[in-house]
KOLNUPA-227344 format. One record per atom (N, C-alpha, C): residue in one letter; x, y, z. Coordinates in steps of 0.2 Angstrom, whole numbers, plus 2048, in hexadecimal, padded with zeros to 3 digits. Layout:
// KOLNUPA-227344
aXYZ...
***
This chain:
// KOLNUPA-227344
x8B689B3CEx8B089D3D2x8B38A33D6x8AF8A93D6x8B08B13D9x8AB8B23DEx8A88AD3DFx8A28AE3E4x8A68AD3EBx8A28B13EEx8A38B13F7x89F8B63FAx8A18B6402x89F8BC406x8A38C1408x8A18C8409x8A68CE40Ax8A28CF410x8A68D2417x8A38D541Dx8A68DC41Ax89F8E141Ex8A18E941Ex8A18EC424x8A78ED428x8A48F042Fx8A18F642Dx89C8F9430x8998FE42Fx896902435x89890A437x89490B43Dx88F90D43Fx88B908444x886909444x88090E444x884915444x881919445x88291F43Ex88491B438x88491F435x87F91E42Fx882924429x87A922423x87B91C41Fx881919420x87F91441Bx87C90D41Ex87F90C425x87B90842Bx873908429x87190F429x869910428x86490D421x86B91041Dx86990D415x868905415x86E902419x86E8FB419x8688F841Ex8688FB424x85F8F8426x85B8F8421x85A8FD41Ex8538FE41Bx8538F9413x8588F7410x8598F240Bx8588EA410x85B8EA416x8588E4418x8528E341Ax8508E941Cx8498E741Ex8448E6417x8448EB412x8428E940Bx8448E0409x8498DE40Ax84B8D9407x8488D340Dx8478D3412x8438D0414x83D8CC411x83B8D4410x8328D040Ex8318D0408x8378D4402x8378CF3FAx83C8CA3FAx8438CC3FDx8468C53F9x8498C83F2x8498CE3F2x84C8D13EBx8518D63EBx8538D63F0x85A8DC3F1x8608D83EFx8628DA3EAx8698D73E6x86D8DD3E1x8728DD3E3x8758E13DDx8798E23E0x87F8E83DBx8858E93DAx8878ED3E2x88F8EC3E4x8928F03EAx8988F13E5x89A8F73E7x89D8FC3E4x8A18FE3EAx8A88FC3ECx8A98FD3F2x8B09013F0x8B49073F4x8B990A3F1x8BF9093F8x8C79083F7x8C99073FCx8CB90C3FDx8CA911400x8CD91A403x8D6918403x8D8913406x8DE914405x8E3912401x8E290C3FDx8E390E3F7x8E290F3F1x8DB9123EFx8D79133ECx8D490D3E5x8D59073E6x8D39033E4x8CC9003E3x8C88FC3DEx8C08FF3DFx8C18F53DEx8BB8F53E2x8B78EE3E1x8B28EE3E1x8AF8EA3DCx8A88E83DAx8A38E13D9x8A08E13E1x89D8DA3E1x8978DA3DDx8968D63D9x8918D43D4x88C8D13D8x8848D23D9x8818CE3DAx8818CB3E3x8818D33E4x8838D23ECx87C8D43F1x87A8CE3F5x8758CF3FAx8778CD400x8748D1406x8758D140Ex8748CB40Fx8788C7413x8778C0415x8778BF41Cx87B8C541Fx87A8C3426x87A8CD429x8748CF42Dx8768D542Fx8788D6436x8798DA438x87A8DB43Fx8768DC445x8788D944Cx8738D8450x8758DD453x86F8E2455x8708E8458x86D8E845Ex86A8E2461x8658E2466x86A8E846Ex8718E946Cx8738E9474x87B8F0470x8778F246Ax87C8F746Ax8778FC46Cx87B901471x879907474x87E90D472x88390B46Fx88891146Dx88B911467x88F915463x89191545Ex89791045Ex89190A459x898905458x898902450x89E8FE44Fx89D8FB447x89B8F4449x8968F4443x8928EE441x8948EB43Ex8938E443Dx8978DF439x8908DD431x8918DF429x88C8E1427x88E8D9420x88B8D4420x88E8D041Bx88B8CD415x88D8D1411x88B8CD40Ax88D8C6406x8898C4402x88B8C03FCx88B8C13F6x8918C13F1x8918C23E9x8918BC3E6x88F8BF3DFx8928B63D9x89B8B93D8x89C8C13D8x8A38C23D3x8A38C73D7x8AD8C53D8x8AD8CE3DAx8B58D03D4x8B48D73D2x8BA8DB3CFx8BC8DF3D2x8C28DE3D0x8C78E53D5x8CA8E73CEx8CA8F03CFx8CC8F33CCx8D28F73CFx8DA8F73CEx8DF8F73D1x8DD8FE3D0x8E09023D3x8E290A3D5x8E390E3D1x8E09133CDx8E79163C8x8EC91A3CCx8F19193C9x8F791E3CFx8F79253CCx8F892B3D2x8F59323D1x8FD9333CCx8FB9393C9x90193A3C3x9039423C3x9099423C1x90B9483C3x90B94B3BDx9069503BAx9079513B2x90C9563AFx90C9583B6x91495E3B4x91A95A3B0x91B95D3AAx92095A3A9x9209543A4x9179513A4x91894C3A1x91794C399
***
């Protein structure tokens, strides 16, 4: 079993914050927002891919007043990670 939950700290002030209100407010009143997250790690560059991922729990904003990160939590059936390719030095090769 690959299934579980992923948390995304996200700032609340930014556009994907905004993207993510407006899916849970849709999802709300269908009940049909599911799909793939495609998540990439900047510093390693390694990619994972939650299959079948919906908002489970969003964030309570009643008492943010400033730029802060929210805590944004999904559910998937499956996740894959796709290890890094290492940068390569063609000179020479």
């Amino acid at each position: 079993d690959r299934s579980g939950e992923v948390d995304f700290l996200i700032n609340n002030e930014s556009r994907t914050h905004s993207l993510l209100l407006a899916l849970a407010t849709t999802d709300r009143f269908t009940r049909a927002i599911q799909g793939p997250i495609v998540m990439v790690d900047l510093n390693s560059g390694e990619l994972f891919t939650f299959t079948n991922a919906y908002i489970t729990t969003e964030p309570d904003e009643q008492r943010a007043t400033t730029s802060v990160e929210v805590t944004w939590t999904f559910a998937f059936t499956s996740i894959e990670h796709t290890p890094a390719i290492p940068a390569r030095n063609n000179v020479g090769d």
